[in-house]
LOMARVO-928690 format. One record per atom (N, C-alpha, C): x, y, z. Coordinates in steps of 0.02 Angstrom, whole numbers, plus 50000, padded with zeros to 5 digits. Atoms other than C-alpha are relative to their C-alpha. Layout:
<nulums>
XYZ...
</nulums>
This chain:
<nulums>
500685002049981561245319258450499755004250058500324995449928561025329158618499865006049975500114992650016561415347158526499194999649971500394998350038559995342258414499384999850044500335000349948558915337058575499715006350014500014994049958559395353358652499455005749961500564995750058558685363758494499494997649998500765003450017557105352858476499795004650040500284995049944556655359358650499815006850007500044991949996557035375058633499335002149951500144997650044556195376758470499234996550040500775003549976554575365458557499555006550047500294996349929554395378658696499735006149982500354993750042553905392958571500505004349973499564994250022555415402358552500094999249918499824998950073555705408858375500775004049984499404997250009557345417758396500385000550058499455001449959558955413958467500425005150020499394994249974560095428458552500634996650047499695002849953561565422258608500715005250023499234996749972563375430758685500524997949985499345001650011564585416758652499974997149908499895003950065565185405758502499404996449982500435005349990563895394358422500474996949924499845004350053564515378258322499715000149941500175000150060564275373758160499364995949987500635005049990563165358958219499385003550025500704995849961561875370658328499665003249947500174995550028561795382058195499504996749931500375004950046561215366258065499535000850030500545002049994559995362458176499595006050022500494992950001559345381058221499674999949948500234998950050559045381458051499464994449972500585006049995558175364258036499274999050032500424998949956557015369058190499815007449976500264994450007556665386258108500045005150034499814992249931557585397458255500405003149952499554995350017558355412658218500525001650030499565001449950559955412558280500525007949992499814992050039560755430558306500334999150080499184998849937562525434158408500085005450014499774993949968562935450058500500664999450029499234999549998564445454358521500155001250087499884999049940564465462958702499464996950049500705003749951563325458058860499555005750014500454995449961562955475158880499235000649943500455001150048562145473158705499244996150008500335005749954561375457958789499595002550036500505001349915560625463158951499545008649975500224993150032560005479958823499304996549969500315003850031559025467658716499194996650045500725003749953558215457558861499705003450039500724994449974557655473458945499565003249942500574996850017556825478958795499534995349975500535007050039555835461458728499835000150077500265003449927555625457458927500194993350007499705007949994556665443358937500514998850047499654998749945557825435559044500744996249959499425005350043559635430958977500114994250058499935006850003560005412759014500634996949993499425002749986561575404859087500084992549969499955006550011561105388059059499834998149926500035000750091560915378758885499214995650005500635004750006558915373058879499405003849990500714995949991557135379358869499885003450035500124997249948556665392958932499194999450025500704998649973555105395059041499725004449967500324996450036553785405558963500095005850042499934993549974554225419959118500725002849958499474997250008555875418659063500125003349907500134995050056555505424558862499605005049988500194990350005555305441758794499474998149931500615001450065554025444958644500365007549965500134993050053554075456458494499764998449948500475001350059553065457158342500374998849953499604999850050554455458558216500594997749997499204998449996556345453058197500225000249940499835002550083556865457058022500565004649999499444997350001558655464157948499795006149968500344992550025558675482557896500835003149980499544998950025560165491657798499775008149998500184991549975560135510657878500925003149962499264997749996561715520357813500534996449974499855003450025562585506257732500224995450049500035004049939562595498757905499454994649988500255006449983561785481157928499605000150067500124999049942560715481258084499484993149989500645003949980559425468358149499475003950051500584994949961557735476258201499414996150035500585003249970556655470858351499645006650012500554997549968554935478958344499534995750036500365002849952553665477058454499395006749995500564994150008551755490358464500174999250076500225000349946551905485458651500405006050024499584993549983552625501958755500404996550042499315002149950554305498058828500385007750024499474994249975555595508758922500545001549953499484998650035556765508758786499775000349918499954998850062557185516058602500765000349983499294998150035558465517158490499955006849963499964994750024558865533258411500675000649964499645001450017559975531558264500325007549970499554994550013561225546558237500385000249938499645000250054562045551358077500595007449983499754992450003563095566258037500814998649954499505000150044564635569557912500824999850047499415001249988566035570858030499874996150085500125003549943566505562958200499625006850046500334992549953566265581658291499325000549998500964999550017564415582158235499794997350026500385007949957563995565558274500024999950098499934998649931564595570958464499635005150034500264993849993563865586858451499064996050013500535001550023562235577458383500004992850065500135005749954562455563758526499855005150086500264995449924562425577758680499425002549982500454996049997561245586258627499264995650017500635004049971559935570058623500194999150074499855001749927560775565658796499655007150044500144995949970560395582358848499315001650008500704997250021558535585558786499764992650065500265005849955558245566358878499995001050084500154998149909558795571259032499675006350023500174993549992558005587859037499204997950004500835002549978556105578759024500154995950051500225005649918556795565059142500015005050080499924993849916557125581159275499305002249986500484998349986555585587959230499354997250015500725006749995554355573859241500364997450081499854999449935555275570259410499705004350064500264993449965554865587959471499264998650031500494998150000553315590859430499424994549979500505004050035552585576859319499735001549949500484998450033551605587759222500615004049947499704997850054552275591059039499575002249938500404999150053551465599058887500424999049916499504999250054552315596458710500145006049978499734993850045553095609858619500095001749924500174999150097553255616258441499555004849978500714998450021551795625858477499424995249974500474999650010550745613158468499524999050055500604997149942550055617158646499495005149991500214996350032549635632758561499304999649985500485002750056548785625658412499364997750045500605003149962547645613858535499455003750014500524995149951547155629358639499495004849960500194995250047546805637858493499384998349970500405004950037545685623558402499285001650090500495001549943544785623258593499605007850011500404993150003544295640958590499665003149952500364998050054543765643158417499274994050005500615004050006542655628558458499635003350078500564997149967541945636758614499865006349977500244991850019541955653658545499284996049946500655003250050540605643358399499375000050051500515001749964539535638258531499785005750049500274994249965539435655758620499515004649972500454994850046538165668758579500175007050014499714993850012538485687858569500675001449984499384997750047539885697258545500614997250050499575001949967540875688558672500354993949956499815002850052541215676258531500775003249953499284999750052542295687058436500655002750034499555000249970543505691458562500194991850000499655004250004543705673158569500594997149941499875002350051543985669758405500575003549978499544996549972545155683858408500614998650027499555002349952546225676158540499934993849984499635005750013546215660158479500565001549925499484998950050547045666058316500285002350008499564997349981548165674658404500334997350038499685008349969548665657358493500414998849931499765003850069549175651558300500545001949994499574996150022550335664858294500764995550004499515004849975551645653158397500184995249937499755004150034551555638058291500265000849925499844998650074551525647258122500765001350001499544995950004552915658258154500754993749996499395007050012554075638658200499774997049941499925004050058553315631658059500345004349937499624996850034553965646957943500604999149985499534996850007555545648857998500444991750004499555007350014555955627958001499875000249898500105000350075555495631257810499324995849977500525003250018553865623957802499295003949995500714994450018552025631757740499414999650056500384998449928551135639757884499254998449988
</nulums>
């Protein structure tokens, strides 16, 4: 009678999904399901305290309702089958500090290879946005932009100072074509 108490509450206070760390009975789990919570176990805490920084939540020692500071939000929680892996997926449109970035590769060496290298590219904008702040994307399509911005003022100019622009903006393109070529794709 109390467990089912405990769930009412919970389930009264808005929450729609349960994250928990330890065991849950057989009885809680009746009545999760009775009250319409989603009840979903993690294995580690680090998993845990990963979770409630990215919904904005706060994990929860005690067994009861939480306050509305203390739950996180996301638009979505639905299961997803990546790789023949099982995962549970919280989205959310809102911008958070955190992503997942799911890695794949045929042997373990790859997958290590393919795990420095995101570690490396991450910290290489977090040093440069440190620095300086100021970042432009790459790929060429800083390029491209500059290119689109000069063919549109070269339009609006009159004489022949026009076709030097136009000129030099297609000679901006050159950049992005030449990466889109040679990744195998039509310039």
């Amino acid at each position: 009678r109390k467990m089912e108490e405990i769930i009412q509450v919970i389930a009264e206070s808005g929450a729609k999904v349960v994250v928990t760390g330890g065991s849950v009975s057989e009885m809680a789990l009746h009545f999760c399901n009775r009250y319409n919570l989603v009840l979903l176990k993690l294995g580690s805490k680090w998993e845990l305290r990963r979770l409630c920084k990215a919904v904005g939540a706060t994990a929860l020692v005690r067994l009861g309702p939480p306050t509305p500071d203390e739950m996180g939000f996301c638009e979505s929680v639905h299961p997803e089958t990546i790789g023949g892996k099982s995962l549970t997926v919280f989205e959310s449109s809102s911008r958070t500090k955190l992503a997942t970035i799911i890695l794949r590769a045929s042997t373990n060496g790859m997958l290590q290879d393919l795990e420095r290298a995101v570690d490396n590219a991450v910290h290489a904008l977090q040093q440069a946005q440190r620095t300086d702040g100021r970042c432009v994307p790459g790929a060429g399509a800083t390029e491209f932009a500059l290119s689109q911005k000069i063919q549109h003022h070269a339009d609006m100019s009159p004489g022949l100072d026009q076709y030097a622009m136009r000129a030099f903006a297609t000679a901006l393109q050159v950049v992005p074509r030449l990466l889109a070529e040679t990744a195998g794709h039509d310039a």
